[in-house]
C-alpha positions as CSV (number, residue, x, y, z in Angstrom):
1,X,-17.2,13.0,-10.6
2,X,-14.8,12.3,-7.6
3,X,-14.7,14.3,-4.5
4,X,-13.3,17.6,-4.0
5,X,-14.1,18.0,-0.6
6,X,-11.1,19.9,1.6
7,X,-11.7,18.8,5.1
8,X,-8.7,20.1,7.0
9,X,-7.3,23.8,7.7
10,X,-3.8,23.2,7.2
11,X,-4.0,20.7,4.2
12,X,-5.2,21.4,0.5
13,X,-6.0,18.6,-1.1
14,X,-5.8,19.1,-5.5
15,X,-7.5,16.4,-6.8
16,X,-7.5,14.9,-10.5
17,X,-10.7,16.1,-12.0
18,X,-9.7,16.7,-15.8
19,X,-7.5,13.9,-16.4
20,X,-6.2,15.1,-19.7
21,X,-4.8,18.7,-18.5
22,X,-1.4,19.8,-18.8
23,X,0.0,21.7,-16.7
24,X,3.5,21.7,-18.4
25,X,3.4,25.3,-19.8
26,X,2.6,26.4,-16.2
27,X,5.4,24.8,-14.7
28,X,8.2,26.1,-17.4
29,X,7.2,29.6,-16.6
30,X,7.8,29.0,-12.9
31,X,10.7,27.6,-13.3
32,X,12.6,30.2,-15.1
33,X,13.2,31.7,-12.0
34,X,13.3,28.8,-9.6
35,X,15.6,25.7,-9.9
36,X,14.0,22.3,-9.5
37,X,15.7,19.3,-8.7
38,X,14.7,15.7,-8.5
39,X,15.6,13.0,-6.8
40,X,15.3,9.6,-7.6
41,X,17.3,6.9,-5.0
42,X,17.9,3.2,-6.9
43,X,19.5,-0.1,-6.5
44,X,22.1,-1.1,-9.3
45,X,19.5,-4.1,-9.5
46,X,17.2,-1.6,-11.1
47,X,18.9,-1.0,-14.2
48,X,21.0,-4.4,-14.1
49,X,18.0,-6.6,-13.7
50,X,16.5,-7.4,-16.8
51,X,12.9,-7.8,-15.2
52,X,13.3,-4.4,-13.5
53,X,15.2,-2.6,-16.5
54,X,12.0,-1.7,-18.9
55,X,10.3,-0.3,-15.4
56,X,13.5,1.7,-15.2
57,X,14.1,2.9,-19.1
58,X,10.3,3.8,-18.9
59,X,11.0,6.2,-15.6
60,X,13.8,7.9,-18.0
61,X,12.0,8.0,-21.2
62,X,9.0,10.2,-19.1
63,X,11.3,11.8,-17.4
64,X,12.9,13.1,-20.5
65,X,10.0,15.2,-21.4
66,X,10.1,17.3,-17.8
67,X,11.7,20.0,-19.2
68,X,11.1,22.1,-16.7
69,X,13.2,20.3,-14.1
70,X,17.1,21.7,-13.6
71,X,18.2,18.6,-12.2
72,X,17.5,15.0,-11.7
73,X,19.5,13.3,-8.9
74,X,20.1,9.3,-9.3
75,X,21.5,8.1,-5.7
76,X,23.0,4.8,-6.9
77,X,23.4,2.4,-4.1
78,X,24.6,-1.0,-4.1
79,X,26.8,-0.1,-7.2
80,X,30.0,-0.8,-9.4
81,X,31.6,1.7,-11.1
82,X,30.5,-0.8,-14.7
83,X,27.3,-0.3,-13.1
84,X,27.4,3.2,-12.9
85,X,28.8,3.7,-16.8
86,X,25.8,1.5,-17.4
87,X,23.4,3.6,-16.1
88,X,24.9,7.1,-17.6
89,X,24.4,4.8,-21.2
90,X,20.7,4.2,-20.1
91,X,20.3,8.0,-19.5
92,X,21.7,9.1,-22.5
93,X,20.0,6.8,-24.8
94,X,16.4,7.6,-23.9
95,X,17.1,11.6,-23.5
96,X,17.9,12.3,-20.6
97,X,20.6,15.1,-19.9
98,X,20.4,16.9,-17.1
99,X,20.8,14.6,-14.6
100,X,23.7,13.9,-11.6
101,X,25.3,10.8,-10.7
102,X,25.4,10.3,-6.8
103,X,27.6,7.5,-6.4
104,X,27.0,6.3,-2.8
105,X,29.5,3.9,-2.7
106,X,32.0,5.1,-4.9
107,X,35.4,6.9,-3.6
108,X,34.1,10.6,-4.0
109,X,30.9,10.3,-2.1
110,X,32.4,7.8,0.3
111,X,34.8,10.4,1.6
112,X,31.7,13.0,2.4
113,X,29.8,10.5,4.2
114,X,33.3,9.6,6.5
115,X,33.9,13.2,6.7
116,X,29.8,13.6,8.4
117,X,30.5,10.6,10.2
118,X,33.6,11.8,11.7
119,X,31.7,15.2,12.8
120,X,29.1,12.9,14.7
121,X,26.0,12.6,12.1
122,X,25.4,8.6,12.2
123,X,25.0,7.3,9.2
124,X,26.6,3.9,9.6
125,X,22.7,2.7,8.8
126,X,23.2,1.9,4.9
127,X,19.9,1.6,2.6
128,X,17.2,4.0,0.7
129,X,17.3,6.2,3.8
130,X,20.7,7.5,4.2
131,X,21.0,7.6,0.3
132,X,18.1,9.8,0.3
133,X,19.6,12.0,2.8
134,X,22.7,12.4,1.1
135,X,20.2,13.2,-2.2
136,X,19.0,16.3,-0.1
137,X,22.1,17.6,0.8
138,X,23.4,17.1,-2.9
139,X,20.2,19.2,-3.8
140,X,20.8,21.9,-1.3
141,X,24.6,21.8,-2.4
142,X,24.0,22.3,-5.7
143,X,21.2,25.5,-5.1
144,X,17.8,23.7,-5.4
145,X,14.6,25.8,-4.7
146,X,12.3,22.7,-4.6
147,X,13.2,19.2,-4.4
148,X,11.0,16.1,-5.5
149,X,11.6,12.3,-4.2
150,X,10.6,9.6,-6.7
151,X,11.3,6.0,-6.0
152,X,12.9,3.8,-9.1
153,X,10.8,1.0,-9.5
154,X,7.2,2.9,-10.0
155,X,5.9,0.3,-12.9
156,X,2.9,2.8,-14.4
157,X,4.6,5.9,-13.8
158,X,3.8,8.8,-16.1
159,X,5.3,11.9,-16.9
160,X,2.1,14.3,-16.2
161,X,1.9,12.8,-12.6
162,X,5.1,14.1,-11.5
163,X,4.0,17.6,-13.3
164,X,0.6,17.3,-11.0
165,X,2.8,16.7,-7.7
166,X,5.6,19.7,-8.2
167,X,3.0,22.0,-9.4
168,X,1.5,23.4,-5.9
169,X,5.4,23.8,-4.3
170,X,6.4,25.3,-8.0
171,X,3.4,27.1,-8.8
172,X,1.3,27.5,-6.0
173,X,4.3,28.2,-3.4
174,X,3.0,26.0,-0.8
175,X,6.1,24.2,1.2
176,X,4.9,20.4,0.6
177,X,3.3,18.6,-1.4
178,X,2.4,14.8,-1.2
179,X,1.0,12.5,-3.6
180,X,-2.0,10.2,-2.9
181,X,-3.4,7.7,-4.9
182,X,-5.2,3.8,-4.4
183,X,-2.8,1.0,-4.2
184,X,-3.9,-2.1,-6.5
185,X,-3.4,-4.0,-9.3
186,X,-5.3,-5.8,-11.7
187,X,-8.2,-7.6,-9.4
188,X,-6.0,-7.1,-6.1
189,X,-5.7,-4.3,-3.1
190,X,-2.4,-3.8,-2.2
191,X,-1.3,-1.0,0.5
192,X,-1.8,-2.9,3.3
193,X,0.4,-1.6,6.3
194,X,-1.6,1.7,5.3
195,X,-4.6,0.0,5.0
196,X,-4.6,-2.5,8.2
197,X,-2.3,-1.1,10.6
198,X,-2.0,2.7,10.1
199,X,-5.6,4.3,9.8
200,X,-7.0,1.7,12.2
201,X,-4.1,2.9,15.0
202,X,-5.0,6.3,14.3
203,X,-8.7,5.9,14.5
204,X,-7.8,4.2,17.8
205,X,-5.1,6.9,19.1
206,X,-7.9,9.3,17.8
207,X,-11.0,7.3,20.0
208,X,-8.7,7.0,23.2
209,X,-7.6,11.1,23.0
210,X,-11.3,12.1,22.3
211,X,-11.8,10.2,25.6
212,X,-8.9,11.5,27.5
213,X,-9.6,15.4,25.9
214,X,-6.3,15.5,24.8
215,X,-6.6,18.6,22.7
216,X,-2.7,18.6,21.4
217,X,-2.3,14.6,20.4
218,X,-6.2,14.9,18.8
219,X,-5.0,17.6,16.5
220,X,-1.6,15.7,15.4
221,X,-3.9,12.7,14.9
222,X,-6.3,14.3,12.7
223,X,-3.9,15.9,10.6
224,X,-2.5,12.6,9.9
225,X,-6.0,10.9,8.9
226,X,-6.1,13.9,6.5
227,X,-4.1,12.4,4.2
228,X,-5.4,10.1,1.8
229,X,-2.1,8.0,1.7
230,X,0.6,8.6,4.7
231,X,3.1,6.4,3.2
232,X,3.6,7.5,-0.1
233,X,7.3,8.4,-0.9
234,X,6.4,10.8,-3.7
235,X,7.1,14.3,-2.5
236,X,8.0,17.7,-3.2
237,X,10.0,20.0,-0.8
238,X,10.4,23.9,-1.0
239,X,14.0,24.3,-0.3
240,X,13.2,26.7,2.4
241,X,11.5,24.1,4.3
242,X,14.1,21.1,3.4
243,X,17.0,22.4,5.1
244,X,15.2,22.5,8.3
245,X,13.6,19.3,8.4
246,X,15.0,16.3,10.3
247,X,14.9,12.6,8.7
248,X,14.3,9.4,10.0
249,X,16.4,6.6,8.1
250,X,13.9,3.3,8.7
251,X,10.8,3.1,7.3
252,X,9.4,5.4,9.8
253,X,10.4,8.1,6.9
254,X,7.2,8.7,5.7
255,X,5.5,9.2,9.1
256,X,7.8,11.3,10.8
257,X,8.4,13.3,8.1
258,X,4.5,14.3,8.2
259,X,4.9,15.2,12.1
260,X,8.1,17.4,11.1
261,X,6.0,19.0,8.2
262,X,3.3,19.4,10.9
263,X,5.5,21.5,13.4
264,X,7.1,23.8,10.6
265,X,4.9,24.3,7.6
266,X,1.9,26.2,8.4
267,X,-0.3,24.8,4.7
268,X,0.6,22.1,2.7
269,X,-0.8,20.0,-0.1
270,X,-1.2,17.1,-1.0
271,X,-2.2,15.5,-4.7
272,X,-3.8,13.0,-6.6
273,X,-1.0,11.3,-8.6
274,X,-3.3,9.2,-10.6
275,X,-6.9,7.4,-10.7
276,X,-5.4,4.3,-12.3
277,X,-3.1,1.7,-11.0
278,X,-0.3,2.6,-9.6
279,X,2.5,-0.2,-8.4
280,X,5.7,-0.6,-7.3
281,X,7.2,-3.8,-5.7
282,X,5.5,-5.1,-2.6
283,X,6.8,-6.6,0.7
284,X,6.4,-9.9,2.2
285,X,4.7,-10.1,5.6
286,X,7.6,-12.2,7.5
287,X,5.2,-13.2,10.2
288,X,8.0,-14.8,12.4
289,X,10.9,-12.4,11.6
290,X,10.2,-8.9,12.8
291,X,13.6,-7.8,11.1
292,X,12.4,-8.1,7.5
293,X,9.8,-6.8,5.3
294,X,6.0,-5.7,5.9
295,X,6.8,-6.6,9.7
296,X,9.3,-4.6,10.1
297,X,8.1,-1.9,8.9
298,X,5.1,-2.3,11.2
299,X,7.4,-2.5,13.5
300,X,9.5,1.0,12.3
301,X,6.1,3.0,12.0
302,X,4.7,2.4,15.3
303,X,8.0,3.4,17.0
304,X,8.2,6.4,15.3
305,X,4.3,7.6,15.5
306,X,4.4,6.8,19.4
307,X,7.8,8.1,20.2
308,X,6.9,11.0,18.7
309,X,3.6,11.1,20.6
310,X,5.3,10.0,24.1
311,X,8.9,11.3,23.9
312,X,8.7,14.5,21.8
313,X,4.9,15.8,22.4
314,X,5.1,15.2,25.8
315,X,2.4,12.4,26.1
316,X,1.8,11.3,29.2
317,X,1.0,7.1,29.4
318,X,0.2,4.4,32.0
319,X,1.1,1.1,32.4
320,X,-2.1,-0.5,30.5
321,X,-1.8,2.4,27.5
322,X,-0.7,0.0,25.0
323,X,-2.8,-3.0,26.0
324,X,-5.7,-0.8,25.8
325,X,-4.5,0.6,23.0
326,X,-4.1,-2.7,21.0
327,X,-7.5,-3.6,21.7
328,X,-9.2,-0.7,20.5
329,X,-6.9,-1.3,17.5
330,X,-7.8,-5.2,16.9
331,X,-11.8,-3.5,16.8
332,X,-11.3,-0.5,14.6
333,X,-9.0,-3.4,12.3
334,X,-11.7,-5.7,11.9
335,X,-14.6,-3.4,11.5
336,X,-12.6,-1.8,8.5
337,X,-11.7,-5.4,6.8
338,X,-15.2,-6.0,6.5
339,X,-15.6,-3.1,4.6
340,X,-12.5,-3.3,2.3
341,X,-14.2,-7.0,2.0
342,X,-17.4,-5.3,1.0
343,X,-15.6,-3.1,-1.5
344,X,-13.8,-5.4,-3.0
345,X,-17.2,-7.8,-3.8
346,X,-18.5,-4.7,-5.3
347,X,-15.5,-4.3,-8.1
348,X,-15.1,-7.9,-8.0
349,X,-11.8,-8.1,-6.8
350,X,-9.9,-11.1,-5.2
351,X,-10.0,-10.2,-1.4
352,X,-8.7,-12.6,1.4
353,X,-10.1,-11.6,4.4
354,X,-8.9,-14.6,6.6
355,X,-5.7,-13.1,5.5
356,X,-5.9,-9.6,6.7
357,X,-7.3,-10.3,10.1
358,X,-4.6,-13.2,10.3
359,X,-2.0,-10.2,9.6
360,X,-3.8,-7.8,11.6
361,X,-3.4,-11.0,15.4
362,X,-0.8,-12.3,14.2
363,X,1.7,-9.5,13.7
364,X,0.0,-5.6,13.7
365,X,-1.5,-5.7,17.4
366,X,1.9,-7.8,18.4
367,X,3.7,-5.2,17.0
368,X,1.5,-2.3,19.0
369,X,2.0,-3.9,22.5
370,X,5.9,-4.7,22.0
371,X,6.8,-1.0,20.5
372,X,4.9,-0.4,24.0
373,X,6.8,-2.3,25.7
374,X,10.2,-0.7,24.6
375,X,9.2,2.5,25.1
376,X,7.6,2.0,29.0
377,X,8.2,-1.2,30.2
378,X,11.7,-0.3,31.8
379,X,10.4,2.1,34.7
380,X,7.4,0.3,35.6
381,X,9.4,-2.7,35.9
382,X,12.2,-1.6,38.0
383,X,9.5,0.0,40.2
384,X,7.9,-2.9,40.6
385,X,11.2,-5.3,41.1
386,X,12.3,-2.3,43.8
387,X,9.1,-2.7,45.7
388,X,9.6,-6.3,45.6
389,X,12.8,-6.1,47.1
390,X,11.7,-3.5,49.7
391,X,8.8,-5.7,50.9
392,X,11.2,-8.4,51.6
393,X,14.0,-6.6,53.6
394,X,15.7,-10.3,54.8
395,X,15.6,-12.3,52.6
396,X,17.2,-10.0,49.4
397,X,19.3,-8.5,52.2
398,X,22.6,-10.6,50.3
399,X,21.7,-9.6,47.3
400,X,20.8,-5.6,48.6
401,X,24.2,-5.4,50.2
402,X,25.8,-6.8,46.9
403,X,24.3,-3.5,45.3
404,X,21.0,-5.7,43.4
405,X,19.0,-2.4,43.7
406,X,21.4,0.2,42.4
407,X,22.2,-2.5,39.7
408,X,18.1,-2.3,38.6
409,X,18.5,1.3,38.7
410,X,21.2,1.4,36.2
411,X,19.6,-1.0,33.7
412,X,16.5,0.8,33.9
413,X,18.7,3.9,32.9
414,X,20.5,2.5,30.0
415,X,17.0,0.5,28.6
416,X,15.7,4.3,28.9
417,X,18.1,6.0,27.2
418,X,18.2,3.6,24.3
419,X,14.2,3.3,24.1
420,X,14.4,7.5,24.5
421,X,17.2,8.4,22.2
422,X,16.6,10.4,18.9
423,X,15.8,8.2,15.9
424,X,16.9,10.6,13.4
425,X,19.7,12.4,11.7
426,X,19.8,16.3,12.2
427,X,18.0,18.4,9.3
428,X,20.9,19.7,6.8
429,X,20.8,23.3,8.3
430,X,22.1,21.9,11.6
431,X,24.7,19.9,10.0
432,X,25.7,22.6,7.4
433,X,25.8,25.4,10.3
434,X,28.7,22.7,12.1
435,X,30.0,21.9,8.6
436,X,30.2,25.3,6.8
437,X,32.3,23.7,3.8
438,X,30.4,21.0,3.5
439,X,28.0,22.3,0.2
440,X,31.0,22.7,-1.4
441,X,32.9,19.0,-0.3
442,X,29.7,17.6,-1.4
443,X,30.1,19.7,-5.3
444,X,33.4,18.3,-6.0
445,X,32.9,14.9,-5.4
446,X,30.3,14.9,-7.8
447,X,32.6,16.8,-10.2
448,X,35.1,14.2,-9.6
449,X,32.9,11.3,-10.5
450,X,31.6,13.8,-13.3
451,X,34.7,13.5,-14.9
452,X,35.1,9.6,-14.3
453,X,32.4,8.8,-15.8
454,X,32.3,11.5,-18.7
């Protein structure tokens, strides 16, 4: 019998304890008064591929059998418009009829994100983040009252798991829900930027306020260990709650979105998706490139968990804040290894420990101290390069006259302002207040490519 402990005020946590229930019936009846819509954002490579296209087909066929859903959003990115016709066959032939095309980079579409760019919303960044934005406002456009997010390339998923993660939002009326579950496959652990770098920084953020009594940042903190798995990117929105949330486009999506749900939901849930395996595709480390996979997005998390901490909260931090912080990290780390180590001897899994604490040196604590760096270094160092200067009146004097310390001050300025600026788009009741007609730009272009691809 698993755990059905709830251990936080503000989040309910529904966990799988009758594995065969069906909750189908339930969700029907809700939904003849609400709309549902889902949302699932894919490559062309998904359905093109012909390793990925039975992960796909599968996704459909389940998907088929949701009939309580209004609307099924495909965000097609990365496509041709073969590519497209190719997909509306796939949907067709295993069931599927309610569903949209959102043809990112087709002519329709195109012309609504130009028209948002134009109006100052930056979405020049291209990948799963802007395509997922432009799902939301598609959803909102098209009169939603709760919106789900499922990725594409979910290898075991299963219809009854999606039922389990709309049912509190359609059902139980809370304004979230989020999907947990444990990441591995066959004798393997996978999850591992959830696994070695977020919990441990939290415990550590969590140690260092509990030290410091910093009431505010110790709540945020232990709202976010709350949840079983912070990175999932299965979700369900109430509509309500959708149109005011902003949205981060790196992979600082998941976190940040969990601080936004934090300052304007009072209870959410989240839900266990499924006790079995559950996979998708993984991401290579990329020790010694910091703009590609599981480093990056090492890289994307921190920046968003600590700007949000620093810049947005209000956190005050010293100059050794992130050393300090890195430390405690690297300890928290490597005590947890040894006990993902020690579970994995009990289910006899393969488990490379050298591995993880390699990852954990070598690129996780790295990561810690530079985010640190971008977001502090600047004003300590031009104070410290303006003392300098002053203690030595003579012999910068050339250099003082030439205008070397106004020239510091301005760099320090424009480093700031970079390191400080928002990293996210505005939540679709901001752009749609300086937009008015955009719902309704957004509702012909998809009629337009509904007739092109008829």
């Amino acid at each position: 019998m698993p755990s059905f402990a709830q251990t936080h005020s503000r989040v309910t946590s529904y966990f799988l304890l009758e594995k065969t229930q069906d909750l189908s019936k339930r969700l029907r009846y809700a939904a003849r008064w609400k709309k549902p819509v889902l949302i699932i954002p894919a490559l062309a490579s998904e359905f093109t591929d012909p390793q990925a296209l039975p992960v796909f087909e599968n996704m459909v066929r389940q998907l088929s059998g949701a009939t309580y859903l209004a609307q099924v959003i495909f965000g097609l990115d990365q496509a041709t418009e073969n590519d497209v016709h190719r997909c509306v066959e796939i949907l067709k032939a295993r069931g599927l009829r309610n569903y949209i095309i959102q043809w990112n980079d087709g002519p329709a579409i195109s012309s609504v994100y130009k028209q948002l760019q134009d109006a100052g919303f930056d979405l020049s960044r291209r990948g799963k983040g802007r395509n997922v934005f432009m799902g939301f406002g598609v959803a909102i456009a098209m009169g939603a009252t709760a919106v789900g997010l499922l990725d594409a390339d979910i290898r075991t998923f299963r219809r009854r798991q999606l039922d389990r993660l709309f049912f509190p939002v359609l059902v139980h009326n809370y304004p979230f829900a989020k999907a947990f579950y444990a990441r591995w496959e066959g004798q393997r652990m996978f999850g591992r930027v959830k696994r070695l770098l977020l919990d441990p920084l939290l415990l550590a953020l969590k140690r260092k306020f509990s030290e410091s009594r910093e009431e505010k940042m110790l709540r945020l903190v232990d709202y976010l260990l709350s949840f079983d798995y912070q990175l999932s990117g299965e979700v369900v929105f109430d509509v309500g709650l959708l149109r005011k949330m902003r949205y981060a486009l790196d992979w600082g999506v998941e976190i940040f979105t969990l601080i936004e749900v934090w300052r304007k939901a009072p209870q959410v849930a989240q839900v266990e998706f499924t006790r079995r395996s559950f996979e998708h595709k993984h991401q290579r480390v990329s020790t010694d490139d910091p703009s590609t996979g599981l480093h990056r997005m090492a890289l994307d998390i921190i920046n968003t968990l600590l700007h949000a901490l620093i810049v947005e909260e209000g956190l005050e931090v010293g100059e050794e804040f992130f050393r300090d912080l890195a430390l405690t990290y690297e300890n928290i780390a490597e005590e947890i290894i040894k006990k993902y180590s020690d579970n994995a001897e009990f289910n006899q899994f393969m488990y490379d420990r050298d591995a993880e604490e390699k990852m954990v040196y070598d690129v996780l604590s790295k990561a810690v101290v530079q985010t640190g760096d971008l977001l502090t270094a600047p004003s300590h160092m031009a104070e410290k390069l303006l003392r300098f200067t002053a203690a030595f009146p003579e012999e910068f004097r050339p250099y003082t006259d030439a205008g070397l310390q106004q020239t510091i001050l301005d760099i320090e300025e424009k480093v700031r302002n970079h390191s400080l600026r928002a990293r996210h788009l505005p939540s679709w009741e901001r752009i749609l207040w300086k937009l008015p007609e955009m719902g309704k730009k957004i509702v012909d272009a998809l009629e337009e490519d509904k007739q092109r691809f008829k």
